[in-house]
C-alpha positions in Angstrom: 23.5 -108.9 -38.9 23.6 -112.5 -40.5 27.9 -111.6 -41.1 28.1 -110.4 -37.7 26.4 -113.9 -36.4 28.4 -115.8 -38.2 31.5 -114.4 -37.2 30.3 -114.1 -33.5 29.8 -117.5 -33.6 33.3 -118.8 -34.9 34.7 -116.7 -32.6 33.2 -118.5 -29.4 33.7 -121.9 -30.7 37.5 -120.7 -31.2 37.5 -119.4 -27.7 35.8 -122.8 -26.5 38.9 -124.9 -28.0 41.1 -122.5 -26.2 39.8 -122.9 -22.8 40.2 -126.5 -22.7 43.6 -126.5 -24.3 46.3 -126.3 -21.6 46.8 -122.8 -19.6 49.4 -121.5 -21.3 48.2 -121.9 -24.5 45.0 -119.6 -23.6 47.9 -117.3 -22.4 49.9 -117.2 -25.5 46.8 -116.6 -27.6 45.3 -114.0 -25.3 48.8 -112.4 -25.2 48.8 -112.4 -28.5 45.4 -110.9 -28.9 45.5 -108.5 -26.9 48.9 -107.2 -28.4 47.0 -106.5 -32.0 44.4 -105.0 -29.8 47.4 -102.8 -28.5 48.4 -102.4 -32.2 45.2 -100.9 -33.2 44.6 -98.5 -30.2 48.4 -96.8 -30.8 47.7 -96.7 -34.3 44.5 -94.9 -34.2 46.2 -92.5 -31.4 49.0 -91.8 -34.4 46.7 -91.2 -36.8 45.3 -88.6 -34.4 48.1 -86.6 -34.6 49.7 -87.6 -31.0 53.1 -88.7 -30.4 53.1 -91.6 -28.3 55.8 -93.2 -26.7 55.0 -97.4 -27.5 58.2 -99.2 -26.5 57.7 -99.4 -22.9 54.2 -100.9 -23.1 55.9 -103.6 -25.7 58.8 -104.1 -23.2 56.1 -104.6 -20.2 53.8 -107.5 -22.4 57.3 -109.1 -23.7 58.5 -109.5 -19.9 55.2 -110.0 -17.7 54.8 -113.9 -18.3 57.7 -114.9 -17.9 58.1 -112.6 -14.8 54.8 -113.6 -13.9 55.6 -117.2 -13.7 58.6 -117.3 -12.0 57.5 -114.3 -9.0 54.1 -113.9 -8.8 50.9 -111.9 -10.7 51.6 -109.1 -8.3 54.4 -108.6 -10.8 52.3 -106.3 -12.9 52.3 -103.9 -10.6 56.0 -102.4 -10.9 56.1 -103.9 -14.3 53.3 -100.8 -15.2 54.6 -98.5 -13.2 58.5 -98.7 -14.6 56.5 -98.4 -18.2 54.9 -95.1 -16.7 58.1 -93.9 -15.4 60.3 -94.2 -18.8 57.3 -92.7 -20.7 57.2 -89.5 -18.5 61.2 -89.8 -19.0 61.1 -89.7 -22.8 58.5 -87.2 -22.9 60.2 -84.8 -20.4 63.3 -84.4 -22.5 61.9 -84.1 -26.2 63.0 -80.5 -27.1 58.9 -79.5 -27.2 57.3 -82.1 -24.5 53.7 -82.3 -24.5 51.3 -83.4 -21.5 48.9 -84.8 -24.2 51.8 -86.8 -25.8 52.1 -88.4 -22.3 48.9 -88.9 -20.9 47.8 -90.6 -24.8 51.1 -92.7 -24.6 50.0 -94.2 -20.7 46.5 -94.7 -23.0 47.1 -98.1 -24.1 49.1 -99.2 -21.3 46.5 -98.6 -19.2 43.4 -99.7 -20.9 44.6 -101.8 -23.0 47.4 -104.4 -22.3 47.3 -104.1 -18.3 43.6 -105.4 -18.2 44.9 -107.4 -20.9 47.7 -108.9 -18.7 45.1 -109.4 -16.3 43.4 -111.5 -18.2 46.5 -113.7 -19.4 47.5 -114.1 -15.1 43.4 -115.7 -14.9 45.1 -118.4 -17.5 48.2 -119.1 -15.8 46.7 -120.1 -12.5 49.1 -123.4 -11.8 52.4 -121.6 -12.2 51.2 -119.5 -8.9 50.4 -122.6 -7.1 53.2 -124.9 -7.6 54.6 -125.5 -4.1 50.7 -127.0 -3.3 49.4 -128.6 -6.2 48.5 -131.9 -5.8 46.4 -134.2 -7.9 43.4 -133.4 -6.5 43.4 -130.0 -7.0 42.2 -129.4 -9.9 43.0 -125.9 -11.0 42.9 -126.3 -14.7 39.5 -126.5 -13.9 39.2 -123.3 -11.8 41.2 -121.6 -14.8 38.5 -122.7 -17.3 35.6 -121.4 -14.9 36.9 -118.3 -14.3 38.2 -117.7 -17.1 34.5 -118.5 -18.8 33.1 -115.9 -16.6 35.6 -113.5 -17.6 34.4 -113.7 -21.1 30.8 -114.5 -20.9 29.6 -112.1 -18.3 30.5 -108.9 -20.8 30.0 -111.0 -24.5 26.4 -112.2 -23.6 25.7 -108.6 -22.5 27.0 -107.5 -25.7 24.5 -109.7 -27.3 21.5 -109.1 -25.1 22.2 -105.2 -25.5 22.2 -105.6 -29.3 19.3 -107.9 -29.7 16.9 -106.0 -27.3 18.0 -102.2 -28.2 17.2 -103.2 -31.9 13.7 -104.7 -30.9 12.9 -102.5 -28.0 15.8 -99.3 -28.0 13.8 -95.9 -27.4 15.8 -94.0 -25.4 19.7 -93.1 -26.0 22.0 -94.2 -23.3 25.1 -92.4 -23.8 24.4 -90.3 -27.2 27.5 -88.2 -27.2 29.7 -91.0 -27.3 27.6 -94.0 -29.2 24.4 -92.7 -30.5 23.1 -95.9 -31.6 23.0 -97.5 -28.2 19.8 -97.3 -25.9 18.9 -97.6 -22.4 16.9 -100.7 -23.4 19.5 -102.2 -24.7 22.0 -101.3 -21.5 19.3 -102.7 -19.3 18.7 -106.1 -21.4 22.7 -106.4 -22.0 23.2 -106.1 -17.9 20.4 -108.8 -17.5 22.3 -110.9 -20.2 25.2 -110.7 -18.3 23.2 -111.2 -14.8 21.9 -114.8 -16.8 25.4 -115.7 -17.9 27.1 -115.4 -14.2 23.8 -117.8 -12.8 24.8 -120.0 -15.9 28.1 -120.7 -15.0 26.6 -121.2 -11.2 25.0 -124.0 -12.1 27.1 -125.6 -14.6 29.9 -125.4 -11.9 27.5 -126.7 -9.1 26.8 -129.7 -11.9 30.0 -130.4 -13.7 32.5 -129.7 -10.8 33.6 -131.6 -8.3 33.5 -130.6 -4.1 37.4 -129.8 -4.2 36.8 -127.6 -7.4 34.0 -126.0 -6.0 36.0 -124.9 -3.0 37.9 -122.7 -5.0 35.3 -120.8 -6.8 33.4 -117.7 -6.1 29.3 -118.6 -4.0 26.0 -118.1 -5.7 26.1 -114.6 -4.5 29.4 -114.2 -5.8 28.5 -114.8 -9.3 25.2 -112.6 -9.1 27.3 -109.6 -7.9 29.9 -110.4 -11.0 27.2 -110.9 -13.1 25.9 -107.4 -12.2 29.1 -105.7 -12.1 30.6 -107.4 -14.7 27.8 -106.4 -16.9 28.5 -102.4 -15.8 31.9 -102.5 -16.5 31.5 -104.3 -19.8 29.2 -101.3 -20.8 31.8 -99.0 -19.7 34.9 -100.8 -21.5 32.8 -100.7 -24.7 31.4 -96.7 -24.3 35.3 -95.9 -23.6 36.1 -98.1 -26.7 33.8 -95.7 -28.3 34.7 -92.7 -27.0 38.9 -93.2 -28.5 37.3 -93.9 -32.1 35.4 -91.2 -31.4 38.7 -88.7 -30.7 40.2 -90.4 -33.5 37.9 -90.4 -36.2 37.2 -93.8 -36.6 34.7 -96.5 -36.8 36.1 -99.2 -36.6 39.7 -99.9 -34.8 40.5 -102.5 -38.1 38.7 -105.0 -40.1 39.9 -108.0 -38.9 36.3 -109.7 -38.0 34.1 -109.3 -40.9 30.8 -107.6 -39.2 32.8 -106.9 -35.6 36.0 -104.5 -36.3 38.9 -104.9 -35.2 40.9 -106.8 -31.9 40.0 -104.1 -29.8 36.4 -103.9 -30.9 36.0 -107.1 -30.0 37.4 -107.6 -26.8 37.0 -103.7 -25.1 33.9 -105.1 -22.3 36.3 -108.5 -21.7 39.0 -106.1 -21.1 37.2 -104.0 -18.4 35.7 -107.6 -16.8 39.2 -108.6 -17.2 40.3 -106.1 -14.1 37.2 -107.0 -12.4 38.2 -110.7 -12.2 41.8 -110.2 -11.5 41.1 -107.6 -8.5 37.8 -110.5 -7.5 40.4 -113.2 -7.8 42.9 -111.3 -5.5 40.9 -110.6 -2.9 38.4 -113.0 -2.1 39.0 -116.6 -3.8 41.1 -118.7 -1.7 44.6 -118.9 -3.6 
């Protein structure tokens, strides 16, 4: 436990220096992140025994910020589904195709590197709004509040889950995917993430100015993240859970000494990842 804080804890002060370095440096690193996390979800797939087809999902990271920067985030969107279309292309005409082989090879695009490129579009805010950026819009800003959200909501409910299913835990949650985890500790990691949404609130209300504000979500907007968020980070990390599972693991790698690997680490920001970018879409005002 004392490893796992320790680590924990260099992790977020990494991931604060990140946020407050220019956009596209969170981009690069998140791109880069999420691409080992990629990495270690085909690997354990191989070592499974299924074929996968891999290039299109590299080809699809390689091209979406650049494509993303100079079209729009909606970019993603044809940018998946041309990955999809030369997997089922490879697939069809191997002299024994398998559906498994398919449906394992769309595995990582899906779960892994779209929420991924999800999350790198919630650091690249600017490049979106260049024909009305003036200097006192402060989107930078907006990119470091949202993107905080996007992160805190599912890692606080990670730690809240922990802490409170280790003091309190009686009853299993989901015990044919993660025996260890409790519905104690689901309910204190979706308060946890409930506490981290009304955090942000209030720092934002504080630290931000009015034409800041205007671009980011209402009170009400962060409680129903917070509560969402904190679902869908459960989920991400029970699915996590589920591949090792399949694939005989118990860890993805050892990268984080008490944490796993990449994709240990970042399988709830993932999930909250598609949450944001489909909240973004739809009801912020950009």
């Amino acid at each position: 436990m004392k490893q796992r804080t320790i680590t924990g804890a260099l992790l977020i002060l990494l991931l604060v220096v990140l946020l407050w370095l220019p956009g596209w440096c969170m981009a690069l690193a998140t791109l880069i992140c999420v691409g080992m996390a990629v990495y270690e979800e085909m690997h354990a797939l191989r070592g499974a025994g299924h074929r996968i087809v891999t290039w299109p999902t590299w080809a699809a990271m390689v091209l979406s910020i650049p494509l993303t920067s100079l079209l729009s985030q909606k970019v993603m969107i044809p940018l998946v589904l041309a990955a999809l279309l030369a997997m089922t292309v490879q697939v069809l005409f191997r002299k024994e195709p398998e559906l498994t082989d398919l449906s394992m090879s769309a595995l990582p695009l899906l779960t892994v590197a779209l929420p991924g490129l999800a999350l790198v579009t919630l650091g690249l805010i600017d490049p979106y709004l260049w024909w009305k950026t003036s200097a006192t819009e402060p989107w930078h800003a907006v990119e470091v509040v949202l993107l905080t959200v996007t992160f805190s909501i599912p890692l606080m409910g990670d730690m809240m889950a922990l802490y409170v299913g280790k003091a309190f835990g009686r009853h299993k949650f989901c015990p044919a995917v993660s025996p260890k985890k409790t519905v104690e500790g689901s309910i204190g990691g979706l308060a946890g993430s409930v506490i981290a949404a009304m955090a942000i609130y209030f720092l934002t209300f504080w630290l931000c100015n009015e034409a800041t504000r205007n671009y980011l979500p209402l009170w009400w907007q962060y409680l129903l993240l917070g509560l969402t968020g904190g679902f869908v980070g459960q989920m991400g990390d029970l699915f996590a859970s589920l591949v090792k599972r399949h694939c005989g693991l118990k860890d993805y790698s050892h990268i984080f000494p008490g944490h796993g690997g990449m994709l240990d680490r970042l399988d709830s920001v993932l999930f909250m990842a598609m949450l944001m970018y489909c909240f973004r879409l739809f009801f912020l005002k950009f």
